[in-house]
VEXKOLSE-851966 format. One record per residue (C-alpha): x, y, z; residue in three letters. Coordinates in nm, 4 decimals, decimal comma, padded with zeros to 6 digits. Example, Ala and Ser with C-alpha at 12.3 -4.5 7.8 and 13.67 -1.06 7.14 Angstrom:
@c1: 01,2300; c2: -00,4500; c3: 00,7800; filo: ALA
@c1: 01,3670; c2: -00,1060; c3: 00,7140; filo: SER
***
This chain:
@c1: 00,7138; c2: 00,7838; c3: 00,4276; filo: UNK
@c1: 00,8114; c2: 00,4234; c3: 00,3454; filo: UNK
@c1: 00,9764; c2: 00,3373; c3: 00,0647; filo: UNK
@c1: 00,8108; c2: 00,0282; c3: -00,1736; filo: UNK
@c1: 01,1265; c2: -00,1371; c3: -00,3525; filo: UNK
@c1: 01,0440; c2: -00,3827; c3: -00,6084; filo: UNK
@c1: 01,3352; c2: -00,5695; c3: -00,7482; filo: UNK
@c1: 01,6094; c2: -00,3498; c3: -00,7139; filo: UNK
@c1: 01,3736; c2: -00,0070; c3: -00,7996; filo: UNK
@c1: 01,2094; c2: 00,2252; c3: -00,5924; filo: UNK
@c1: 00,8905; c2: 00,2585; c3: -00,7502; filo: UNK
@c1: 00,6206; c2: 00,3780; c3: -00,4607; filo: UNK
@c1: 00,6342; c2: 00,5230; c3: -00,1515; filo: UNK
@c1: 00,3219; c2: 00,4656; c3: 00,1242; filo: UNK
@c1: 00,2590; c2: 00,6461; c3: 00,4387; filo: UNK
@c1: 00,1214; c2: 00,4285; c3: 00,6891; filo: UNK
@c1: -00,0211; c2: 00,4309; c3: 01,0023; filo: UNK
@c1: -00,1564; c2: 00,1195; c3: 01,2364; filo: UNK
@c1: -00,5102; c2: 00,1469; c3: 01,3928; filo: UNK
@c1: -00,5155; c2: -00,1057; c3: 01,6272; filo: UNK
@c1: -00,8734; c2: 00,0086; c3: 01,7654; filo: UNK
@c1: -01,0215; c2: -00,0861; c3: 01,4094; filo: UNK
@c1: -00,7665; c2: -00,3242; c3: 01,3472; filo: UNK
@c1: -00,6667; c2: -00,1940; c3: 00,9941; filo: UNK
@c1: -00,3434; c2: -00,0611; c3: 00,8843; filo: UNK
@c1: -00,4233; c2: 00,2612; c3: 00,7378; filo: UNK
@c1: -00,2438; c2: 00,3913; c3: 00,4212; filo: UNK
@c1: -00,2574; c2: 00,7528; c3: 00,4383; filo: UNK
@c1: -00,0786; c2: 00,8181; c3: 00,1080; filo: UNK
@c1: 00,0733; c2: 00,6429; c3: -00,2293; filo: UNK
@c1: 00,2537; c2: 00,7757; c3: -00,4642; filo: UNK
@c1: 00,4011; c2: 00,6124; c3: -00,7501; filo: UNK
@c1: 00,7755; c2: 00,7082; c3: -00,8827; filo: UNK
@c1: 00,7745; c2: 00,8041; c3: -01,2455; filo: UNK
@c1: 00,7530; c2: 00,5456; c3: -01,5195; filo: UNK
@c1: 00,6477; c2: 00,2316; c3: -01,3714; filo: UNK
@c1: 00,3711; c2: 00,0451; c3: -01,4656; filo: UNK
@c1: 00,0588; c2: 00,1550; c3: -01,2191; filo: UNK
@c1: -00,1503; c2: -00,1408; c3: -01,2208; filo: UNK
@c1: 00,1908; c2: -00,4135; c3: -01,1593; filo: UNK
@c1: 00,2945; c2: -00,1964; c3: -00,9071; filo: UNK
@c1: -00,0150; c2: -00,1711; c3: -00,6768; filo: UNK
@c1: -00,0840; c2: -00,5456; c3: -00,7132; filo: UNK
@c1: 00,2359; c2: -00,5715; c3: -00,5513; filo: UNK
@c1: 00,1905; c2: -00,3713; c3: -00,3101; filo: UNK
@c1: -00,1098; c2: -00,4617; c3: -00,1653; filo: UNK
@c1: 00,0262; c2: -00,7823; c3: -00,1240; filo: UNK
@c1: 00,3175; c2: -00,6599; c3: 00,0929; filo: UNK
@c1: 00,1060; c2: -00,4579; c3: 00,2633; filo: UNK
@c1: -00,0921; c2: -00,7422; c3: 00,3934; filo: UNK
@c1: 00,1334; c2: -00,9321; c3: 00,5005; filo: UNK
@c1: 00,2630; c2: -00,6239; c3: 00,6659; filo: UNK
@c1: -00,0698; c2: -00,6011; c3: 00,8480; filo: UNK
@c1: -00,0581; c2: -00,9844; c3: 00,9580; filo: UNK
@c1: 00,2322; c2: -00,9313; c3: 01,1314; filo: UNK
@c1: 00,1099; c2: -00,6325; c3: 01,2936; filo: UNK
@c1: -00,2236; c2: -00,8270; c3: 01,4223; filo: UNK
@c1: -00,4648; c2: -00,6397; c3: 01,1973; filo: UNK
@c1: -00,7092; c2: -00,7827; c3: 01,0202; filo: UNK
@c1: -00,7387; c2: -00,5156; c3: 00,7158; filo: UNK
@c1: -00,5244; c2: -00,2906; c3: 00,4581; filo: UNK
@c1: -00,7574; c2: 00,0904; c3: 00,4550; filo: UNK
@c1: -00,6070; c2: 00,3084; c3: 00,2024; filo: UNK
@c1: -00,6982; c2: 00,6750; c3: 00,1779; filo: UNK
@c1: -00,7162; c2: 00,8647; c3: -00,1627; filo: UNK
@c1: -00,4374; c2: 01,0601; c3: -00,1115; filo: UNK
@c1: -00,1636; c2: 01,0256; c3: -00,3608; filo: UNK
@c1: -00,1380; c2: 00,9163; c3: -00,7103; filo: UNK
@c1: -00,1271; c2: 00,5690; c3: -00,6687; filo: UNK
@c1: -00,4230; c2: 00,5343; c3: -00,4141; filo: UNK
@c1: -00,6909; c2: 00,4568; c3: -00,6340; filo: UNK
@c1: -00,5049; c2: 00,1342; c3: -00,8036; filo: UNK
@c1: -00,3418; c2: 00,0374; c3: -00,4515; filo: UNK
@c1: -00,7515; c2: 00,0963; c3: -00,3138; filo: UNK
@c1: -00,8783; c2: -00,1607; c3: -00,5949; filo: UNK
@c1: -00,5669; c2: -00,3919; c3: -00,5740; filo: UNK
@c1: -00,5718; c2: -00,4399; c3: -00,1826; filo: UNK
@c1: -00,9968; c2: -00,5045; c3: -00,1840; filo: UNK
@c1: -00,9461; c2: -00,7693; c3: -00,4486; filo: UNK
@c1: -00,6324; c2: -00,9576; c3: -00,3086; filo: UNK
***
């Protein structure tokens, strides 16, 4: 589980996994930390997360539904 710190707050955590076959990084999980603002949050976070996946090589951010933050991370990281 990797810790998402924005600012100087933890305010998601992401399990991720590289697929180099499909060339995706795969987000198995997200879960927010209580009280933050949902919708900020996963913007910023899919952002991170592709750059995370450009410096990996991969060409795409996958997440899962697991966790209650997937959904808005899902939408964020297909629009960005």
């Amino acid at each position: 589980m990797l810790p998402f710190l924005l600012g100087d707050r933890l305010v998601a955590r992401v399990d991720l996994k590289s697929d180099r076959t499909r060339g995706a990084l795969l987000v198995q999980g997200a879960f927010a930390e209580p009280g933050i603002d949902v919708d900020y949050v996963a913007g910023e976070l899919a952002e991170e997360l592709g750059e995370i996946a450009g410096w990996l090589g991969l060409t795409q951010v996958v997440v899962a539904k697991r966790g209650d933050l997937a959904n808005e991370l899902a939408g964020s990281a297909q629009s960005g």
